[in-house]
C-alpha positions as CSV (number, residue, x, y, z in Angstrom):
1,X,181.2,52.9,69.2
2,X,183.7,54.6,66.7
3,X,181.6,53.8,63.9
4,X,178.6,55.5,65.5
5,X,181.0,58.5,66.1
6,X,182.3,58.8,62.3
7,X,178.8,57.8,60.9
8,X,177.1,61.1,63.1
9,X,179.9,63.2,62.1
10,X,179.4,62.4,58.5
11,X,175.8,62.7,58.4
12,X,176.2,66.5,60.4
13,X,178.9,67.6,57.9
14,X,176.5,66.5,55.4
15,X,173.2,68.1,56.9
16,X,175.0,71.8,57.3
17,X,176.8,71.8,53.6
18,X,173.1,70.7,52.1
19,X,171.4,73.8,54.7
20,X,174.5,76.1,53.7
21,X,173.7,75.1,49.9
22,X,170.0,75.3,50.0
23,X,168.5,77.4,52.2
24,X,171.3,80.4,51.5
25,X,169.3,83.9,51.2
26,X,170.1,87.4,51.8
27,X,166.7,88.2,53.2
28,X,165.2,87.7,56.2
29,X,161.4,88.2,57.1
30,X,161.0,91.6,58.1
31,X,160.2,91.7,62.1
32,X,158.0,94.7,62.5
33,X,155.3,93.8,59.9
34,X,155.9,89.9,60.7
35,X,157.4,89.2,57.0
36,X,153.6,90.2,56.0
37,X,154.3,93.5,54.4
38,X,151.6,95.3,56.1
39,X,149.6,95.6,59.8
40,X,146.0,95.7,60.5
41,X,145.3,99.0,61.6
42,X,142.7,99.9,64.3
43,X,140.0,100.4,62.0
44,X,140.7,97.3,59.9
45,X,142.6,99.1,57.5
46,X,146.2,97.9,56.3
47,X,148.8,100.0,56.5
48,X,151.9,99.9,54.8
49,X,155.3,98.5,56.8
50,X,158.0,101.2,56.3
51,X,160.5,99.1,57.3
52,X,160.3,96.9,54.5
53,X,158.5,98.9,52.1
54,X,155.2,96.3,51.5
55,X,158.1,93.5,50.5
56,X,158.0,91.5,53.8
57,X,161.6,90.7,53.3
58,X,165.1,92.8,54.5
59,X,168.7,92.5,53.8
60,X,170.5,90.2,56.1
């Protein structure tokens, strides 16, 4: 039982330093346009997100 204990604790201390290490970023997908960039517009056209200006992405 206490080597299932220190075997899961391992193997989470291991799975957050690899997520912190990896998948690190200062952007995050922008929510108005959907991390697209743009909408569809009414008549089909697509318009520009000003939130994110066409990049998809913002600062953290």
């Amino acid at each position: 039982m206490i080597r299932f204990l220190i075997i899961a604790v391992i193997i989470g201390a291991l799975l957050y330093v690899f997520k912190g290490f990896f998948f690190n970023s200062d952007y995050k997908k922008c929510g108005k346009c959907e991390g697209k960039g743009y909408w569809i517009a009414l008549r089909g056209e697509k318009n520009k997100c000003d939130a994110c200006q066409g990049s998809g992405k913002i600062l953290r």
